[in-house]
DRENPA-3360 file (N, C-alpha, C; in nm, 2 decimals, always signed):
BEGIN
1 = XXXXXXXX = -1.47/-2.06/-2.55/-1.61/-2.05/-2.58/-1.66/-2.18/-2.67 ~ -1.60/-2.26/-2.75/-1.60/-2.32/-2.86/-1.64/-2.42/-2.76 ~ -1.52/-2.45/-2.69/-1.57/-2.57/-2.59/-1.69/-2.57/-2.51 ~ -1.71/-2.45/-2.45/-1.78/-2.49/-2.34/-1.95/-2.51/-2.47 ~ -1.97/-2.51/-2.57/-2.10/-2.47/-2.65/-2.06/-2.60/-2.65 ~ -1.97/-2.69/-2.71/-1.96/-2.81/-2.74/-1.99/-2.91/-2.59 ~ -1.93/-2.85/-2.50/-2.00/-2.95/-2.40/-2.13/-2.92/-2.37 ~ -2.22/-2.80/-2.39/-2.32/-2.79/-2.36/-2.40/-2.86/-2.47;
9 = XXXXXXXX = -2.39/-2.87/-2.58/-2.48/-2.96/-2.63/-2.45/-3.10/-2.65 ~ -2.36/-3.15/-2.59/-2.36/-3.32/-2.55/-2.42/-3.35/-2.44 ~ -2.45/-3.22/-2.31/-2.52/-3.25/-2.18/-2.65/-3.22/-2.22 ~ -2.72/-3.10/-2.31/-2.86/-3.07/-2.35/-2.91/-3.21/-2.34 ~ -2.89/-3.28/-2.47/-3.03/-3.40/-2.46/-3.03/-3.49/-2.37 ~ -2.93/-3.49/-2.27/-2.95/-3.59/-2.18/-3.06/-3.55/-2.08 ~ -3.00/-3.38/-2.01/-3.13/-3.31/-1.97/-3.25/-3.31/-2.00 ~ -3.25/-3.25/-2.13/-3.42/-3.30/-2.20/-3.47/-3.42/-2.15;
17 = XXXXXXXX = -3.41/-3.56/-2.20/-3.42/-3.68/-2.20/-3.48/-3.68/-2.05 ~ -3.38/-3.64/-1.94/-3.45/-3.66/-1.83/-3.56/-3.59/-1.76 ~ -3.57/-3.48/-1.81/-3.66/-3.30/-1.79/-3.77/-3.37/-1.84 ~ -3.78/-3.45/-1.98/-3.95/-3.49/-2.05/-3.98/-3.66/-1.92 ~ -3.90/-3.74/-1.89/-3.97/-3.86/-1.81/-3.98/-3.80/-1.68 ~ -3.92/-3.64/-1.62/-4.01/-3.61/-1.51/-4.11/-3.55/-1.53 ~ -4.18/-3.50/-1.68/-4.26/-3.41/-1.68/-4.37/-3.50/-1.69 ~ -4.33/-3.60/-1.81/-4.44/-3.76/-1.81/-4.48/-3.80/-1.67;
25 = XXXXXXXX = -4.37/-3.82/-1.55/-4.42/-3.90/-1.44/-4.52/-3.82/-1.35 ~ -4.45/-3.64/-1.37/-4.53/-3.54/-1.28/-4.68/-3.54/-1.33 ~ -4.68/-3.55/-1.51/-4.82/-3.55/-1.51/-4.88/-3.68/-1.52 ~ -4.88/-3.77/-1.51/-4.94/-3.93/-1.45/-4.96/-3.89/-1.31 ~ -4.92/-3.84/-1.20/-4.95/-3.84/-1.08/-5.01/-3.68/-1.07 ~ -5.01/-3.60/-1.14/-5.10/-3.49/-1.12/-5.27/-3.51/-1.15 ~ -5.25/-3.61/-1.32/-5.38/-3.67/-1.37/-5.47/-3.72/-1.25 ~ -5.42/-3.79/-1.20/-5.45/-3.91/-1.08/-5.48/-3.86/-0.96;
33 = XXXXXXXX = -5.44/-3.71/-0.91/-5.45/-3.67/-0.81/-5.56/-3.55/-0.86 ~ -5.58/-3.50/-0.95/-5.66/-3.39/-1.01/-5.80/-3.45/-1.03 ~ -5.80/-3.60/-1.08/-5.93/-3.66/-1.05/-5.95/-3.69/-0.95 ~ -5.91/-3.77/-0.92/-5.94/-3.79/-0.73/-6.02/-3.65/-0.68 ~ -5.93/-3.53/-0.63/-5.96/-3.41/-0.62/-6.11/-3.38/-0.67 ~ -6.13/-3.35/-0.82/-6.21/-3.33/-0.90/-6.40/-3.42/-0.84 ~ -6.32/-3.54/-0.81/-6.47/-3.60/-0.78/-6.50/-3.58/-0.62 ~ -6.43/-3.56/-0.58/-6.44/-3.52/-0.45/-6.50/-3.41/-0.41;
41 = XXXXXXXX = -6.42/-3.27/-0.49/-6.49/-3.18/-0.50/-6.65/-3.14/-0.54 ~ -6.68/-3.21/-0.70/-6.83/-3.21/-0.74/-6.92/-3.25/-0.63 ~ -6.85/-3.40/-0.51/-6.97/-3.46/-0.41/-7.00/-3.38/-0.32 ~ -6.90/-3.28/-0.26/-6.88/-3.21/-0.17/-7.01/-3.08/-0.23 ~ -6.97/-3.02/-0.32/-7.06/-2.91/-0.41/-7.20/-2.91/-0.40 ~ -7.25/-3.08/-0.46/-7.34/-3.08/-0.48/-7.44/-3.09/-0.37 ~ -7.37/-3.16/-0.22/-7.40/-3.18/-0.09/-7.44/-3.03/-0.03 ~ -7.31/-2.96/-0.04/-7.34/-2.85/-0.03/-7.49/-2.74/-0.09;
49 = XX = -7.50/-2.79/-0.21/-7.63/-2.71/-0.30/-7.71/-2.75/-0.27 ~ -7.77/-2.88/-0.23/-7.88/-2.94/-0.20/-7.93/-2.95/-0.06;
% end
């Protein structure tokens, strides 16, 4: 048991480490696609309403 906790936290921060630069990258390309979306949507809306 001793061991396996010991290897589990020398692999944790690497995971983290990589788990937060995919969460940074997913949300840079979510941002980017959510606006796009977003203004697309309101043109579409307001076309629609008018």
């Amino acid at each position: 048991m001793r061991f396996e906790k010991g290897e589990k936290r020398c692999c944790r921060p690497r995971k983290k480490k990589r788990r937060k630069e995919r969460k940074e990258k997913g949300k840079k390309k979510r941002r980017e696609r959510k606006e796009g979306r977003r203004r697309k949507r309101r043109v579409v809306r307001r076309s629609q309403q008018r």
